[in-house]
VEXVODREN-56151 format. One record per atom (N, C-alpha, C, O, CB): x, y, z; residue in one letter. Coordinates in steps of 0.1 Angstrom, whole numbers, plus 5000, padded with zeros to 4 digits. Glycine has a CB too. Example, Ala and Ser with C-alpha at 12.3 -4.5 7.8 and 13.67 -1.06 7.14 Angstrom:
<nodes>
513249435078a
512349555078a
513249675078a
514249675085a
511349555090a
512849785071s
513749895071s
512950005079s
513450115080s
514149945057s
</nodes>
This chain:
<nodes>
500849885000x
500050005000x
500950125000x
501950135007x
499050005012x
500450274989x
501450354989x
501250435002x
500150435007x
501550414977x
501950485005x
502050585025x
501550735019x
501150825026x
504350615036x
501650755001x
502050905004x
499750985003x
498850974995x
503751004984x
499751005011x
498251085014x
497651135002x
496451114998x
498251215025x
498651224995x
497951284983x
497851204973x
497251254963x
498551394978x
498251084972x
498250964959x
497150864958x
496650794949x
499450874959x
496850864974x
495750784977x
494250884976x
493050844974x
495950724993x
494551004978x
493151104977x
493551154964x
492551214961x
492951234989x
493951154959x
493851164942x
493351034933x
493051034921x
495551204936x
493450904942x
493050754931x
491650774939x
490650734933x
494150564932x
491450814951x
489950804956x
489150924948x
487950924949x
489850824974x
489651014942x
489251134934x
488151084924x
486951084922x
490651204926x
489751014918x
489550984903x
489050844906x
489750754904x
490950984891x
488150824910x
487850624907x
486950644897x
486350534893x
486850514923x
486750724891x
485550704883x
486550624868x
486050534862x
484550884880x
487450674866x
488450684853x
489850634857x
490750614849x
488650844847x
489950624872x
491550584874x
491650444881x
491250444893x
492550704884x
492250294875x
491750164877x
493750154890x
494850194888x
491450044855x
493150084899x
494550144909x
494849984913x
494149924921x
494250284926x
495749944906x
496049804909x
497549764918x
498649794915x
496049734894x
497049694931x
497949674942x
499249584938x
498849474939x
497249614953x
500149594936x
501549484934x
502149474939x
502649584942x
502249474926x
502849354943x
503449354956x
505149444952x
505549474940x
503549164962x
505949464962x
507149514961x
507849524951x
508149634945x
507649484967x
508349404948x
509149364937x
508649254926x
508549154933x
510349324942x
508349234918x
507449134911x
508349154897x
507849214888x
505549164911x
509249104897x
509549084880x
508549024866x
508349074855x
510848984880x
508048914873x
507148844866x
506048934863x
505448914853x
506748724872x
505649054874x
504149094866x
504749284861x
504049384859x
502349094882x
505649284860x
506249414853x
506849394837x
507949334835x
507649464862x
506049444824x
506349454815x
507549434812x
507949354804x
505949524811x
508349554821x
509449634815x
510649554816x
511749604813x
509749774820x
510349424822x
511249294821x
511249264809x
512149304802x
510849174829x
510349204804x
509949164790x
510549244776x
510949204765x
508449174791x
510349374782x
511249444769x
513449424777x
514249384769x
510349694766x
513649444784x
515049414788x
515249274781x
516149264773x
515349404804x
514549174785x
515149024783x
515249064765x
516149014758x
513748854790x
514549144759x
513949124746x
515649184736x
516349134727x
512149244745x
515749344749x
517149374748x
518149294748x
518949304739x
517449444756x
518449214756x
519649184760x
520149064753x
521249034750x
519649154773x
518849004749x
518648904739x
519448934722x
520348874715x
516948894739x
518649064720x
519549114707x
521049174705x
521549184695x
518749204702x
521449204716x
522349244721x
523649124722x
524849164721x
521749284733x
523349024723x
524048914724x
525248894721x
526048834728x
523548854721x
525348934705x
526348904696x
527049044692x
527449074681x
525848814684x
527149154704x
527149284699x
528549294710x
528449264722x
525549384701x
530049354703x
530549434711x
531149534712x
531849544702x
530949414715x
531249634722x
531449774720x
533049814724x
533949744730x
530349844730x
533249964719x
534249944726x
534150104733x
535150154738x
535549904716x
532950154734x
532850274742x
531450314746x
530650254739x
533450384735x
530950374752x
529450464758x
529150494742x
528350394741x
529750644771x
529150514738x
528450614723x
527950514714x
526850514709x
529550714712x
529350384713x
528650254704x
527550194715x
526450204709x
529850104698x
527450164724x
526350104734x
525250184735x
524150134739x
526850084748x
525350304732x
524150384733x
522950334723x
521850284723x
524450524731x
524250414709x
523950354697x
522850204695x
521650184690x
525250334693x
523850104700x
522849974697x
521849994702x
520949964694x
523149854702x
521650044717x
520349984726x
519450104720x
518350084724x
520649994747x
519550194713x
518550314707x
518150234694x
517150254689x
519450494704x
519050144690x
518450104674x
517650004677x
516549984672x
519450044661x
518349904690x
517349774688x
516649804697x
515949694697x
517749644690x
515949924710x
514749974710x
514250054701x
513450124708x
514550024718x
514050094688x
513550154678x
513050014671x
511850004670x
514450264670x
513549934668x
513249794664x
511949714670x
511149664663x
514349724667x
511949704686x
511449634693x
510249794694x
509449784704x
512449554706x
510049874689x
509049974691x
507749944677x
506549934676x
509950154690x
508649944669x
508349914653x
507449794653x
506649794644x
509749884644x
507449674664x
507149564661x
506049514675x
506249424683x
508549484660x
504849584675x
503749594687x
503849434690x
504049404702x
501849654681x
503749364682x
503349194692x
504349154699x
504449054706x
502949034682x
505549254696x
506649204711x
506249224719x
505849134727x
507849244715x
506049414720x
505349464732x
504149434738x
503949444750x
505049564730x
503349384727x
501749284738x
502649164740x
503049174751x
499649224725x
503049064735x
503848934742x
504249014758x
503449004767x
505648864730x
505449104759x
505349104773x
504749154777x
505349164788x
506049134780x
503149254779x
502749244782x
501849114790x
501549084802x
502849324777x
501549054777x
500748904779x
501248844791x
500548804800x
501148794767x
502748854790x
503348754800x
503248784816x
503448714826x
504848734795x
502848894817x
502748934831x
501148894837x
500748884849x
503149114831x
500448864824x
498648844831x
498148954830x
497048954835x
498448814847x
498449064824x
497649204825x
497649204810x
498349144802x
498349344834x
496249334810x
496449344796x
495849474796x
495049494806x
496049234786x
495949574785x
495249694782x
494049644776x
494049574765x
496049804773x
492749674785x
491149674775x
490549784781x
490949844791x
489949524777x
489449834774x
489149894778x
488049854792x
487849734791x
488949954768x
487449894803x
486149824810x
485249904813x
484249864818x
486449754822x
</nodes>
């Protein structure tokens, strides 16, 4: 549960339009933004650098790649159990 007062009276505000879903601390499994890293690191694999500017470089092309291509992004989504609908 979050502590800070104004976050909780701002989701009790908005309940009409704002859906406030409880997760525990740390949960890799139900956070997307795993799913796009593994997706990184994966392409990344056979990649090596020899400074900050080439590593930037890669990880900006092969997230422009993995942006370009939505059913990655719903796959990790998928994988966590959640999904964007409307209700």
């Amino acid at each position: 549960m979050h502590l800070v007062r104004e976050l909780s009276d701002f989701a009790a505000a908005n309940a009409a339009w704002l859906r406030v879903v409880r997760l525990p601390t740390y949960a890799p499994e139900l956070n997307p933004a795993e799913g796009v890293w593994l997706l990184l690191r994966r392409a990344m694999a056979d990649f090596v650098v020899t400074d900050l500017d080439g590593l930037v470089r890669i990880v900006k092309r092969r997230l422009k790649k993995i942006q370009f291509r939505p059913h990655l992004l719903d796959g990790c989504l998928t994988a966590t159990g959640l999904s964007i609908d409307p209700w």
